[in-house]
mmCIF file as Biopython writes it, N, C-alpha, C and O atoms, coordinates in Angstrom:
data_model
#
loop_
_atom_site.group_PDB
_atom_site.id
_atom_site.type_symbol
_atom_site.label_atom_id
_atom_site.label_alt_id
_atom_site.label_comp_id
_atom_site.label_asym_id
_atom_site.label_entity_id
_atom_site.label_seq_id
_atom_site.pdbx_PDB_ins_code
_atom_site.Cartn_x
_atom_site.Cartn_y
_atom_site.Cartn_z
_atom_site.occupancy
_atom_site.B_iso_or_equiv
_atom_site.auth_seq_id
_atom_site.auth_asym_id
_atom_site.pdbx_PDB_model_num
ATOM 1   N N  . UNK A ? 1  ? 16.285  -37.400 -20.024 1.0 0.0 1  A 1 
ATOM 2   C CA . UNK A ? 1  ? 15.152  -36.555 -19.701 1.0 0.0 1  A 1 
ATOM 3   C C  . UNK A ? 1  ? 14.266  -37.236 -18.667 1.0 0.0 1  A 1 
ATOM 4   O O  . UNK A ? 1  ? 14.237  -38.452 -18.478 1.0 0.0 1  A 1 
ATOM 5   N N  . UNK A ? 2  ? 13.673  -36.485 -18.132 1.0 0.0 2  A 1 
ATOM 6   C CA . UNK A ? 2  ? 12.451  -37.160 -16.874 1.0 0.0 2  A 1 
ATOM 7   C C  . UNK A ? 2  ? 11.379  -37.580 -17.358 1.0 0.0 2  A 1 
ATOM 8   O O  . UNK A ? 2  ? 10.724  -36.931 -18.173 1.0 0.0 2  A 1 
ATOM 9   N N  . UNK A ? 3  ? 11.011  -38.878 -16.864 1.0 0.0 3  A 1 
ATOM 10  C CA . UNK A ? 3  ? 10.122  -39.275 -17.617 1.0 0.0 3  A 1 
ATOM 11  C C  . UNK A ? 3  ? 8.518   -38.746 -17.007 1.0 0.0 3  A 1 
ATOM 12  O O  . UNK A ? 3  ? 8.182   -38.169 -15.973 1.0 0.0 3  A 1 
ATOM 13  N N  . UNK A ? 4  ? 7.761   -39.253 -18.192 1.0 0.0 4  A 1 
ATOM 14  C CA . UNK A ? 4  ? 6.124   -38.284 -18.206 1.0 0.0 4  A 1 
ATOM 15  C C  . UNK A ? 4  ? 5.640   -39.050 -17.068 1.0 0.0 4  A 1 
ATOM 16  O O  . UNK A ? 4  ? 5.965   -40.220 -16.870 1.0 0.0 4  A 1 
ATOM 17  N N  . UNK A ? 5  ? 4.863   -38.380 -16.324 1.0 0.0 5  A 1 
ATOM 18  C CA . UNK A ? 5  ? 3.850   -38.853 -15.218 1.0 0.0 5  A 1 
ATOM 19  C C  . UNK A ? 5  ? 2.614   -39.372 -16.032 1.0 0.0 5  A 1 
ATOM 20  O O  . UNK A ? 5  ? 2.329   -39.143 -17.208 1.0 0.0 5  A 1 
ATOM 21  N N  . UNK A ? 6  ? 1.727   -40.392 -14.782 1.0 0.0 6  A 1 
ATOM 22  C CA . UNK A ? 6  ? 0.756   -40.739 -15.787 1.0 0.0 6  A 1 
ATOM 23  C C  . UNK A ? 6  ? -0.196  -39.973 -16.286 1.0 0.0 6  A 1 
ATOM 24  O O  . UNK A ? 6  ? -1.106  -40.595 -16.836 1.0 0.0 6  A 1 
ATOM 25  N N  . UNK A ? 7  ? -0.304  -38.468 -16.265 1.0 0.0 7  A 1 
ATOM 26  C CA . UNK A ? 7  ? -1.172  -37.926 -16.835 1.0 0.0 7  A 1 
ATOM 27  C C  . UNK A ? 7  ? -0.459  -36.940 -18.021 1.0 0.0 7  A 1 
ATOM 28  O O  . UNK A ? 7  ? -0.994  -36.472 -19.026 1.0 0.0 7  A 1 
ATOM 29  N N  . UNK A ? 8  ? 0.459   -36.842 -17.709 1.0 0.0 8  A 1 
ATOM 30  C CA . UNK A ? 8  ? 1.201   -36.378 -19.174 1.0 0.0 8  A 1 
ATOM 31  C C  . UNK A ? 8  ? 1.338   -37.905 -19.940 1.0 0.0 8  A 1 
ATOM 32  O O  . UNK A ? 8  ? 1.475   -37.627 -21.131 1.0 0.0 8  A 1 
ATOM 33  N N  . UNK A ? 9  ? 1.354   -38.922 -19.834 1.0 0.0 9  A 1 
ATOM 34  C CA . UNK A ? 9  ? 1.502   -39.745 -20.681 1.0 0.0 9  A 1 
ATOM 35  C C  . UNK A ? 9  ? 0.103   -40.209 -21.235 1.0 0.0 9  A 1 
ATOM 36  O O  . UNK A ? 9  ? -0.082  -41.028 -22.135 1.0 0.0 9  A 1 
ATOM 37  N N  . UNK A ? 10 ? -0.978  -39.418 -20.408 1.0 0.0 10 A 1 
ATOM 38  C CA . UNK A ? 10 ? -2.360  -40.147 -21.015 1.0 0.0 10 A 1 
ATOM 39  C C  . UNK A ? 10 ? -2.651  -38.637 -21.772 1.0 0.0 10 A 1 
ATOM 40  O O  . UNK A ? 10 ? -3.608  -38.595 -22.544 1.0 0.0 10 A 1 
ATOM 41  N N  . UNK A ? 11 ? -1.909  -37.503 -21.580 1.0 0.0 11 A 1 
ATOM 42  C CA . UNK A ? 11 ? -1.759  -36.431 -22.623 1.0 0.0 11 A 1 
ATOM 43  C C  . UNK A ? 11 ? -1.196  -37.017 -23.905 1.0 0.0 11 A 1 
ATOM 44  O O  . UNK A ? 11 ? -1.965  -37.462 -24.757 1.0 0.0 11 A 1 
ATOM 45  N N  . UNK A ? 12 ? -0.065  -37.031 -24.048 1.0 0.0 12 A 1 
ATOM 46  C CA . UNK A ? 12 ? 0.609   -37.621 -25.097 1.0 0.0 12 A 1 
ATOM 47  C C  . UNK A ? 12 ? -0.205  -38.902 -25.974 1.0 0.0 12 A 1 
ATOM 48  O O  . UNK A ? 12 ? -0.244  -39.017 -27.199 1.0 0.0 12 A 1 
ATOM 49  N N  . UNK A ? 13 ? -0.748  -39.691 -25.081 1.0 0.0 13 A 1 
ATOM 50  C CA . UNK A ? 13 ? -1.766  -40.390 -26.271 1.0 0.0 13 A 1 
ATOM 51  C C  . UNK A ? 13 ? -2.534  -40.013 -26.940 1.0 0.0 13 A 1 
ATOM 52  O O  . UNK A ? 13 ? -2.621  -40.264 -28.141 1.0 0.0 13 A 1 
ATOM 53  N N  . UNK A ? 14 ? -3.725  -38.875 -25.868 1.0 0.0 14 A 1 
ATOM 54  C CA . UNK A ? 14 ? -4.554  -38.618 -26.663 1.0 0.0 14 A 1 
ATOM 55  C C  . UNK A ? 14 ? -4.885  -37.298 -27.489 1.0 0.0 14 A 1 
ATOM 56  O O  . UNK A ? 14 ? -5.760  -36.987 -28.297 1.0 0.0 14 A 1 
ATOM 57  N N  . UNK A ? 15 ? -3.874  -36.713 -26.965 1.0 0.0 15 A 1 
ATOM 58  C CA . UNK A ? 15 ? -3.661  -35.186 -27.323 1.0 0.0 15 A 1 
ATOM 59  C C  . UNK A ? 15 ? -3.917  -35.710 -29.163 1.0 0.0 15 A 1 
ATOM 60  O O  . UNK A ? 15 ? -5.004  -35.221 -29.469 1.0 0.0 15 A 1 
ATOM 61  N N  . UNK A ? 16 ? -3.567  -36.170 -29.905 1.0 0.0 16 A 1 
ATOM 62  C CA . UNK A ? 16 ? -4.087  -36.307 -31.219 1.0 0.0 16 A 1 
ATOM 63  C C  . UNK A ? 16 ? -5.511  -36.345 -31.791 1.0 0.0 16 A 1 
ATOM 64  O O  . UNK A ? 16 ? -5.798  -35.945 -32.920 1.0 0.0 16 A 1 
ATOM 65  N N  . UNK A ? 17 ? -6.192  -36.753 -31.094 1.0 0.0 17 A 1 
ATOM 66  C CA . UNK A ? 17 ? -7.142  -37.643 -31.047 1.0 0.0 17 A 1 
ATOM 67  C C  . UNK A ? 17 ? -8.223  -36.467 -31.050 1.0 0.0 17 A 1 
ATOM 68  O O  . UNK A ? 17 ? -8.992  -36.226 -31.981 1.0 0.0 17 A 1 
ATOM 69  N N  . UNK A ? 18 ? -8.150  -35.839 -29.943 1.0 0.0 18 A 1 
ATOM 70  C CA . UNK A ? 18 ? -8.822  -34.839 -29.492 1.0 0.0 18 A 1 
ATOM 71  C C  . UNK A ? 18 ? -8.882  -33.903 -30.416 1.0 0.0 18 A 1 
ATOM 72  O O  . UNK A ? 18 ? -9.902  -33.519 -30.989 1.0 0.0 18 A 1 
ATOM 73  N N  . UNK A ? 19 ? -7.791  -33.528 -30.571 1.0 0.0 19 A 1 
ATOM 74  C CA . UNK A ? 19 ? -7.263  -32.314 -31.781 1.0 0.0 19 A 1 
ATOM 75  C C  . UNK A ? 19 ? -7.898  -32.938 -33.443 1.0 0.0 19 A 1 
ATOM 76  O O  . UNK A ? 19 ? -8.059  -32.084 -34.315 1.0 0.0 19 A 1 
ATOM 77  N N  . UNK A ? 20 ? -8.158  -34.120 -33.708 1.0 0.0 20 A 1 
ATOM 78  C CA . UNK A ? 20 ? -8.287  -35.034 -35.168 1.0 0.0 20 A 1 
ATOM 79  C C  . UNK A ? 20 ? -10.557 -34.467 -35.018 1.0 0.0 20 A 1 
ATOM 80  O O  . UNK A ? 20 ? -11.441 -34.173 -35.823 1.0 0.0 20 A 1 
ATOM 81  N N  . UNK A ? 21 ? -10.424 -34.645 -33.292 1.0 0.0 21 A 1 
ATOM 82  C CA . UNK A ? 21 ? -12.308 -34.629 -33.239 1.0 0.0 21 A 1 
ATOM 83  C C  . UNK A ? 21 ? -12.780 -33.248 -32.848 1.0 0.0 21 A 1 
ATOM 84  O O  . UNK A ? 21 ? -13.954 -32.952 -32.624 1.0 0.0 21 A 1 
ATOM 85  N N  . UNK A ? 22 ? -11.615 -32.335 -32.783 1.0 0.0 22 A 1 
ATOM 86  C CA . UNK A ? 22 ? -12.222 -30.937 -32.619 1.0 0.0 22 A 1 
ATOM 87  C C  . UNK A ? 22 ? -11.023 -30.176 -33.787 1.0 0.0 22 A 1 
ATOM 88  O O  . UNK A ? 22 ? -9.951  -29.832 -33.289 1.0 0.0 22 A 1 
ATOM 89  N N  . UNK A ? 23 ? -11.101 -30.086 -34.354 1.0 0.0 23 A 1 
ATOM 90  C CA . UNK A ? 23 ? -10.357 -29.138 -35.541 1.0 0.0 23 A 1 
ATOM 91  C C  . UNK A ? 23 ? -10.799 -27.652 -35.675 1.0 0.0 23 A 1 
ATOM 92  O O  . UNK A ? 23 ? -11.889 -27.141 -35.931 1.0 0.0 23 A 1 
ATOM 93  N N  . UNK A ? 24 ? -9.317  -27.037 -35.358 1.0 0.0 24 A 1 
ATOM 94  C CA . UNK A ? 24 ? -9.889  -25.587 -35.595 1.0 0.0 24 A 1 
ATOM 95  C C  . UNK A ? 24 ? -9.708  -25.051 -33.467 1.0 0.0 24 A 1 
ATOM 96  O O  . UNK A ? 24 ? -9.033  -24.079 -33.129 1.0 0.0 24 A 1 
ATOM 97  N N  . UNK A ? 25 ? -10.186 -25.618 -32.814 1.0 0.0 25 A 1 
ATOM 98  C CA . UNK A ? 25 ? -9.573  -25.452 -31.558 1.0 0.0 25 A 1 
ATOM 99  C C  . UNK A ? 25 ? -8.289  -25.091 -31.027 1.0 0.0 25 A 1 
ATOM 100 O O  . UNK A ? 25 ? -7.498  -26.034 -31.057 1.0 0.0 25 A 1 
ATOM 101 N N  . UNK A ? 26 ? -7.814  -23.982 -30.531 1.0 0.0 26 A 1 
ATOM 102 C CA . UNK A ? 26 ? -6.657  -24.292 -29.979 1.0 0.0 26 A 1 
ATOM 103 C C  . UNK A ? 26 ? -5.930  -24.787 -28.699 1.0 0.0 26 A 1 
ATOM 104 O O  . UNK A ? 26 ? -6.698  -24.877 -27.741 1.0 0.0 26 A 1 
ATOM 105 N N  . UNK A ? 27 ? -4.875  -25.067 -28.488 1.0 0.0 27 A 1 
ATOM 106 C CA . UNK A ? 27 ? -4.123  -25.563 -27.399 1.0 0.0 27 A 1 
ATOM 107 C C  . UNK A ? 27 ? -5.069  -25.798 -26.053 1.0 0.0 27 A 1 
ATOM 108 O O  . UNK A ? 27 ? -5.252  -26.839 -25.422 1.0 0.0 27 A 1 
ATOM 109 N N  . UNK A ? 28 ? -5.711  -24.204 -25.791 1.0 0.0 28 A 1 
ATOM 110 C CA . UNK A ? 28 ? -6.068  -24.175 -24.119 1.0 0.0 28 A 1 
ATOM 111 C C  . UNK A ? 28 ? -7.510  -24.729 -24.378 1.0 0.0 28 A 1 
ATOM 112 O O  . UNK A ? 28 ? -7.937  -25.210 -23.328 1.0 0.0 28 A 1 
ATOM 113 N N  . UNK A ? 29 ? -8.522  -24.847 -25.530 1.0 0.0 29 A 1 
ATOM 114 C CA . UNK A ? 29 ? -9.790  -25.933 -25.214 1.0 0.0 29 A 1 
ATOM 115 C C  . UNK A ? 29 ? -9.291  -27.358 -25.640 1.0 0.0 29 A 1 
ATOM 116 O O  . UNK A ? 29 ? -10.099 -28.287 -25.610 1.0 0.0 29 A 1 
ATOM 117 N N  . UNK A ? 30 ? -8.324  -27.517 -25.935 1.0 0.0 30 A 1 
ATOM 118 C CA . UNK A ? 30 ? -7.678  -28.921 -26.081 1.0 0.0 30 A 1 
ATOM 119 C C  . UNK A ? 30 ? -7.425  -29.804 -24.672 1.0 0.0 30 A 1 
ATOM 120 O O  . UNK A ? 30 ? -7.793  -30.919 -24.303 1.0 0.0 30 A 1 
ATOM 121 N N  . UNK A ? 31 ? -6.767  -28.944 -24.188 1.0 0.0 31 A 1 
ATOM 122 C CA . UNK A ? 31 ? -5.964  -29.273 -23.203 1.0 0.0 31 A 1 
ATOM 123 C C  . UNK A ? 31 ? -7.144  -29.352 -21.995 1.0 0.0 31 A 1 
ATOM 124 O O  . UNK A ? 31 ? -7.214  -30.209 -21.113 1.0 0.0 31 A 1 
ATOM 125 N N  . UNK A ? 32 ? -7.924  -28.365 -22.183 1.0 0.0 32 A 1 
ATOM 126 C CA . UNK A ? 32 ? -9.774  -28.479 -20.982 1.0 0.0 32 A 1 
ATOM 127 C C  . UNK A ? 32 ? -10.362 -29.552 -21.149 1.0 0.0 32 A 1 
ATOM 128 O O  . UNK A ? 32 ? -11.079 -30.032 -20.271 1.0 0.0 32 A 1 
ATOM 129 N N  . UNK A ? 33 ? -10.140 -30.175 -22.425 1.0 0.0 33 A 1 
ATOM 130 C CA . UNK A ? 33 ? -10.971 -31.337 -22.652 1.0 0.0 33 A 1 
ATOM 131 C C  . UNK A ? 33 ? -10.522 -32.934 -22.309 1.0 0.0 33 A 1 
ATOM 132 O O  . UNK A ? 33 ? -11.183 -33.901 -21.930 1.0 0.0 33 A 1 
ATOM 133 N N  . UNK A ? 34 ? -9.013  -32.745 -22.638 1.0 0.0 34 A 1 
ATOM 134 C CA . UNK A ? 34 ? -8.237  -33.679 -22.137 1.0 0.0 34 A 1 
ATOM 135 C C  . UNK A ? 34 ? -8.363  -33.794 -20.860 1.0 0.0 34 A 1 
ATOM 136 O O  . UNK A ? 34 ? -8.803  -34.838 -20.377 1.0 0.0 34 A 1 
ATOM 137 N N  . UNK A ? 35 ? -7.972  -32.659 -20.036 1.0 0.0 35 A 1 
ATOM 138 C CA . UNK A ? 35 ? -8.000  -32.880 -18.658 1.0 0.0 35 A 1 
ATOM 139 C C  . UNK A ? 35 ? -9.162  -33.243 -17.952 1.0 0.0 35 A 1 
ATOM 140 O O  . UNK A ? 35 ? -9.258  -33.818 -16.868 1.0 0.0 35 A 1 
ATOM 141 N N  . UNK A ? 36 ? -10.146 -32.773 -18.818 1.0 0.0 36 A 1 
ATOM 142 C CA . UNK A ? 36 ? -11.658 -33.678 -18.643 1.0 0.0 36 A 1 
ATOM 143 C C  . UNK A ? 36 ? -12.106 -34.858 -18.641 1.0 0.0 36 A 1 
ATOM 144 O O  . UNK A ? 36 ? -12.874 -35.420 -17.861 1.0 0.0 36 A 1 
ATOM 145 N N  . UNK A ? 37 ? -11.538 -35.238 -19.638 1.0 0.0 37 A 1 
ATOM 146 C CA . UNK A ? 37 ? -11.203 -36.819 -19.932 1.0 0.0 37 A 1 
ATOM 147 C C  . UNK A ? 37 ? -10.748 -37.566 -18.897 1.0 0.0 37 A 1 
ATOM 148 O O  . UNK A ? 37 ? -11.355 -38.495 -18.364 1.0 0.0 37 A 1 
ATOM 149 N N  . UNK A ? 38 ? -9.163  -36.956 -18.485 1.0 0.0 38 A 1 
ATOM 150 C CA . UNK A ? 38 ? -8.699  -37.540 -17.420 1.0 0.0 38 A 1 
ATOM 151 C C  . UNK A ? 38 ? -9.599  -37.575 -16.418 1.0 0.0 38 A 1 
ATOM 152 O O  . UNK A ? 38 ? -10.061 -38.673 -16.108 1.0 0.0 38 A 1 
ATOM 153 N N  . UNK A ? 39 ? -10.029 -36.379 -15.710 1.0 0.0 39 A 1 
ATOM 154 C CA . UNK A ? 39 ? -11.189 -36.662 -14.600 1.0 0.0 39 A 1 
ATOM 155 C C  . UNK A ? 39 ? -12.010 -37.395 -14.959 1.0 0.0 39 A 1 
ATOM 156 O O  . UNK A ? 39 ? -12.810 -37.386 -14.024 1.0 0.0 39 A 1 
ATOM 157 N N  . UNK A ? 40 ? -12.330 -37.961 -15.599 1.0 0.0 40 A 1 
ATOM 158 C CA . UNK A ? 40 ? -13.305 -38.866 -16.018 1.0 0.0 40 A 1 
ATOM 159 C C  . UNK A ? 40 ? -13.343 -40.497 -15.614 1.0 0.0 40 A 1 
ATOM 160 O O  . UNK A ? 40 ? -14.280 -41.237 -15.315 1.0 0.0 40 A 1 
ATOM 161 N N  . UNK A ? 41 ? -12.109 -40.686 -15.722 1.0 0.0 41 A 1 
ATOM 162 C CA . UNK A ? 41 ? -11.290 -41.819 -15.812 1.0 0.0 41 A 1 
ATOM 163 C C  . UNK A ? 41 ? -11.578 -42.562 -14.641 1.0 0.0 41 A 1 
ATOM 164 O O  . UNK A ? 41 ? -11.689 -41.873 -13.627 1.0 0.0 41 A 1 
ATOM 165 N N  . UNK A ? 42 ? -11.704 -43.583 -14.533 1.0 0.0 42 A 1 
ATOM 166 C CA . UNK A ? 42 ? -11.940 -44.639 -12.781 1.0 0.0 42 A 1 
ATOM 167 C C  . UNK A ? 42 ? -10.414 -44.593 -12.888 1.0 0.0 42 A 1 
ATOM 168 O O  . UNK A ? 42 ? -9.593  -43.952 -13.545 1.0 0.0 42 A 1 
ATOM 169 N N  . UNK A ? 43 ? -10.384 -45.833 -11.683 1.0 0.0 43 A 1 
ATOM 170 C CA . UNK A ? 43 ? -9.161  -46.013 -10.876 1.0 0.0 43 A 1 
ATOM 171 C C  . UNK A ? 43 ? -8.359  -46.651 -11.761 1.0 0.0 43 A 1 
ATOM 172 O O  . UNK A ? 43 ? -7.134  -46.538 -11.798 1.0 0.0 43 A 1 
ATOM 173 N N  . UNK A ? 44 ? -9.038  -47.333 -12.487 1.0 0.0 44 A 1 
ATOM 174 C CA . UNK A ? 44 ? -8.273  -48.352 -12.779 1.0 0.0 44 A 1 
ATOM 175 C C  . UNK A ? 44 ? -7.730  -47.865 -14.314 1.0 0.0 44 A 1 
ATOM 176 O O  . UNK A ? 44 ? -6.723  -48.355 -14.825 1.0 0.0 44 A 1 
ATOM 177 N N  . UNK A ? 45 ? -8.368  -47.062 -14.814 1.0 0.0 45 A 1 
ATOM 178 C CA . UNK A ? 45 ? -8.102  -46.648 -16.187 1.0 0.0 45 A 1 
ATOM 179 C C  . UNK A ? 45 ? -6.815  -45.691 -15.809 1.0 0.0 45 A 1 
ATOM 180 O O  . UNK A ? 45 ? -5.902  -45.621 -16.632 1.0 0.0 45 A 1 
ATOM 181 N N  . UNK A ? 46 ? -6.725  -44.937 -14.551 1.0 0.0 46 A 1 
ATOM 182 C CA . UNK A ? 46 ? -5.374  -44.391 -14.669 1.0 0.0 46 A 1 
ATOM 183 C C  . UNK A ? 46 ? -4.131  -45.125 -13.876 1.0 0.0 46 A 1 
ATOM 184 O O  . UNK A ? 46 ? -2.981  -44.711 -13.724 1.0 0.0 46 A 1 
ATOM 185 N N  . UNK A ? 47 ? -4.678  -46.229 -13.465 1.0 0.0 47 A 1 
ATOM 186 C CA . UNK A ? 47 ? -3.464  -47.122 -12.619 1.0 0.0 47 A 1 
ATOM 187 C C  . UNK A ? 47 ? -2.887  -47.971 -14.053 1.0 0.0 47 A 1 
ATOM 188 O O  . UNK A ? 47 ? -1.822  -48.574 -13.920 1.0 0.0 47 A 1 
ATOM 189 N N  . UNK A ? 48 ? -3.413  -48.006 -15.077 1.0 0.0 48 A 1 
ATOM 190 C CA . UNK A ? 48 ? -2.869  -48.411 -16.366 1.0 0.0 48 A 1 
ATOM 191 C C  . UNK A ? 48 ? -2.159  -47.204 -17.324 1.0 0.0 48 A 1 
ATOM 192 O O  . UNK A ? 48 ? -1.645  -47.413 -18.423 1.0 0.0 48 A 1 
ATOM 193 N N  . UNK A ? 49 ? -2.230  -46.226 -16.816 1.0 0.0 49 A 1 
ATOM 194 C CA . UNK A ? 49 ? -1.127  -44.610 -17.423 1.0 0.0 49 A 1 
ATOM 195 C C  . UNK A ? 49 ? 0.079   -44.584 -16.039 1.0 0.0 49 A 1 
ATOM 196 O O  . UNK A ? 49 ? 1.224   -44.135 -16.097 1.0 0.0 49 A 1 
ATOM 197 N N  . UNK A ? 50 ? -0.646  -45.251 -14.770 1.0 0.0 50 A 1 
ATOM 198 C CA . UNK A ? 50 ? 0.539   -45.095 -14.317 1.0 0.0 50 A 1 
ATOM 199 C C  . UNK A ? 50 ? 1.277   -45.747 -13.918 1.0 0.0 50 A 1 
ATOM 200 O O  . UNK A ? 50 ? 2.098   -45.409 -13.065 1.0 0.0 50 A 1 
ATOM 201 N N  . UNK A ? 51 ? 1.143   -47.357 -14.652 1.0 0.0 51 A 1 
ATOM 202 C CA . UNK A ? 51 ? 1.779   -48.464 -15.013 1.0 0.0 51 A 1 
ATOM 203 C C  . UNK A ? 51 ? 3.421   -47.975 -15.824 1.0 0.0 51 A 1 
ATOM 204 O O  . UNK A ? 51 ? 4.640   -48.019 -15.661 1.0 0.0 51 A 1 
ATOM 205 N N  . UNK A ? 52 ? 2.311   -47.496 -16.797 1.0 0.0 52 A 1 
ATOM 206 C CA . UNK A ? 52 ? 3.229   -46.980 -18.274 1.0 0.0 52 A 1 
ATOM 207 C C  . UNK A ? 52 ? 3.920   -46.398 -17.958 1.0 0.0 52 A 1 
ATOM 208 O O  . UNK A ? 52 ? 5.051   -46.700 -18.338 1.0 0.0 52 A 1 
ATOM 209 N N  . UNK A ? 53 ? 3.792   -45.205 -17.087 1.0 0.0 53 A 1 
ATOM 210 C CA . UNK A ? 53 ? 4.693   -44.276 -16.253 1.0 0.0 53 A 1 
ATOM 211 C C  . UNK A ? 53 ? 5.994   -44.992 -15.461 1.0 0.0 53 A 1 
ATOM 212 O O  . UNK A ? 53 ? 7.224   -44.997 -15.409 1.0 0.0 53 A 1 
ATOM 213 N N  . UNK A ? 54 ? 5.136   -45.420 -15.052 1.0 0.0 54 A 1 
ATOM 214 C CA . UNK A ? 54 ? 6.069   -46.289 -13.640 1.0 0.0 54 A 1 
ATOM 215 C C  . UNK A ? 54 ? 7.123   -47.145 -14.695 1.0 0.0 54 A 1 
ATOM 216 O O  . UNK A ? 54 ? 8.081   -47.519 -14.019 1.0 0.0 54 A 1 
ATOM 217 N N  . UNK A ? 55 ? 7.228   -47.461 -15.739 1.0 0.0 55 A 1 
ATOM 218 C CA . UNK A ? 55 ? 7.779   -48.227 -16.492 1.0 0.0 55 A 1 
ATOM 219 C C  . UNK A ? 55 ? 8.824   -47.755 -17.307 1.0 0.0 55 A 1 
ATOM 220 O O  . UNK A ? 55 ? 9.779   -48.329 -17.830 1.0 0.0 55 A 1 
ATOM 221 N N  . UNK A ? 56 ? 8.461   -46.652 -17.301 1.0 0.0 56 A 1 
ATOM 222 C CA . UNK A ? 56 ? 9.474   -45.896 -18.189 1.0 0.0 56 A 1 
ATOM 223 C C  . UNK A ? 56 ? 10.848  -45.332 -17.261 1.0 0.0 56 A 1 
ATOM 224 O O  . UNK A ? 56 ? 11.993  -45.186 -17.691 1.0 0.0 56 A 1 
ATOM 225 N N  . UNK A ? 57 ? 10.297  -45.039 -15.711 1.0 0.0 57 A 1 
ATOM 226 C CA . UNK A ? 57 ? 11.030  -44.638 -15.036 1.0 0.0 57 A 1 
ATOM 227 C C  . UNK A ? 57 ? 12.217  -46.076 -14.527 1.0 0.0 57 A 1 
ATOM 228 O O  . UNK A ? 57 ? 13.098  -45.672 -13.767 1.0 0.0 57 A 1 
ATOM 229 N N  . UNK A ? 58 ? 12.280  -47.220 -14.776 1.0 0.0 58 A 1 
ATOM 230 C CA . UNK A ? 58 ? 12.984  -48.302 -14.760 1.0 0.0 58 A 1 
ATOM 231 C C  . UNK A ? 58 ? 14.494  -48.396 -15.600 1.0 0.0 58 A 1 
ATOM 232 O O  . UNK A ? 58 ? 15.152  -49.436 -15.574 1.0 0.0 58 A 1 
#
């Protein structure tokens, strides 16, 4: 399978997390908030998702 880019892989972490601190939400304000998150993020916080990324593809 192809592996996750770094923002599907910083999905996959926190997609729990989100869902554990908003209960009762579904999928599409999940997924607004995550992707919020991500925009949120400096440089360096996603050059470490796309480390992980880059790593998997090896």
């Amino acid at each position: 399978s192809k592996p996750l880019s770094a923002y599907f892989h910083f999905l996959a972490e926190n997609r729990a997390a989100v869902i554990a601190e908003n209960p009762g939400l579904g999928i599409g304000p999940v997924q607004k908030i995550l992707s919020t998150k991500w925009n949120e993020l400096d440089a360096v916080e996603k050059e470490v998702c796309t480390c992980i990324s880059s790593r998997e593809t090896s």
